[in-house]
VEXDREN-2710 file (C-alpha; in Angstrom, 1 decimal):
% VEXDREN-2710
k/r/px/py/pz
1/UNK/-36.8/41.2/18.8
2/UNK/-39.6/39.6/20.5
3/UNK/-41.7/37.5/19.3
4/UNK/-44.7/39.2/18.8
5/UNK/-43.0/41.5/17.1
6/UNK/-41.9/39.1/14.5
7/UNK/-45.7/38.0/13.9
8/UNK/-46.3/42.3/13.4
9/UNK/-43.7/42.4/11.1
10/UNK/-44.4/39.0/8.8
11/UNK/-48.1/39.3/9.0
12/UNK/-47.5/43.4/7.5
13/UNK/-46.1/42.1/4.2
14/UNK/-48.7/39.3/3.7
15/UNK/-51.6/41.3/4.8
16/UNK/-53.2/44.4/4.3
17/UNK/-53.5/47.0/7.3
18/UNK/-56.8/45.9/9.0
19/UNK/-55.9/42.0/9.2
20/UNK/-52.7/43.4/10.3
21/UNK/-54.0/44.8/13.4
22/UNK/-55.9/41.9/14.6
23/UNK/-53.3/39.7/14.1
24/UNK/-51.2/42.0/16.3
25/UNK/-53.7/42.0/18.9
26/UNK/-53.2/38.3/19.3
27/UNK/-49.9/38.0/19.0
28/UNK/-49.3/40.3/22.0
29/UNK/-52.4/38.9/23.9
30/UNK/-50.5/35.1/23.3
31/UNK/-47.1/36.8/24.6
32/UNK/-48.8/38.4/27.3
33/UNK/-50.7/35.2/28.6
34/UNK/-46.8/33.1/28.2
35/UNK/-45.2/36.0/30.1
36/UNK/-47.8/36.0/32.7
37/UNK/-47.2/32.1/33.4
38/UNK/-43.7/31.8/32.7
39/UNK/-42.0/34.5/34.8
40/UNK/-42.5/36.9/37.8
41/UNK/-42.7/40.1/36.1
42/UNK/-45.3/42.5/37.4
43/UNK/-48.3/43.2/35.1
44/UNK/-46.5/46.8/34.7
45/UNK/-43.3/45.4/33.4
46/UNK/-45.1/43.1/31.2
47/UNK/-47.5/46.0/29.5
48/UNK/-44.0/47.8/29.0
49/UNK/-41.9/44.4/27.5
50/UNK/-45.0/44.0/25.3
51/UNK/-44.3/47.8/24.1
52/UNK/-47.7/49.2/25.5
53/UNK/-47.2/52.5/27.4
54/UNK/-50.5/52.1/29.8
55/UNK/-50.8/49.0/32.6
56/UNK/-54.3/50.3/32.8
57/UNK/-55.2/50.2/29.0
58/UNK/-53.3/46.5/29.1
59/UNK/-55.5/45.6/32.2
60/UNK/-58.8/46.3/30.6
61/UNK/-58.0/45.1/27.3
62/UNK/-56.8/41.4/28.8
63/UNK/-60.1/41.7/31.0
64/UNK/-62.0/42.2/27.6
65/UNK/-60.4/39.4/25.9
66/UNK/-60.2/36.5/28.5
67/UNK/-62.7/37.6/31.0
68/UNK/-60.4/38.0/34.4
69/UNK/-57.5/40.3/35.0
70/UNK/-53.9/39.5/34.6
71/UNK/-52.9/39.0/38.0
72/UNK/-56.0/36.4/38.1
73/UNK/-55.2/34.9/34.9
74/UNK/-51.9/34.5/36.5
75/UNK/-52.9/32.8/40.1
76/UNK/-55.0/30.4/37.8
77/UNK/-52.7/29.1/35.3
78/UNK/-49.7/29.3/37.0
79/UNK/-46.9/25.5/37.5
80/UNK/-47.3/25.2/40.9
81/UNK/-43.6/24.6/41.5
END
């Protein structure tokens, strides 16, 4: 189970439906950004191991939420190794 599906699951049985869903949000926008740094996966495969069916719809929504796209956020906050 990943992680932010642990958070989806604890925060549902200490919080109603609406606070829910925006603590999902961030729990698979935090996963997102740790995937994004910590391994080579492309954005697609990271929409799909976050359990989102659309790159597009991940795209847009990480563009909305930290004001660059994923393969930027990437490029910028990447170890240089």
């Amino acid at each position: 189970m990943s992680s932010w599906t642990f958070c989806l699951k604890c925060s549902g049985i200490i919080a109603g439906a609406a606070e829910t869903a925006g603590f999902a949000q961030s729990c698979i926008h935090k996963e997102a950004k740790d995937l994004l740094i910590h391994t080579r996966l492309e954005v697609k495969a990271i929409t799909f191991e976050l359990g989102l069916d659309d790159p597009s719809y991940f795209s847009k929504s990480f563009v909305r939420m930290e004001g660059i796209g994923p393969s930027e956020f990437r490029k910028l906050n990447r170890p240089t190794f």
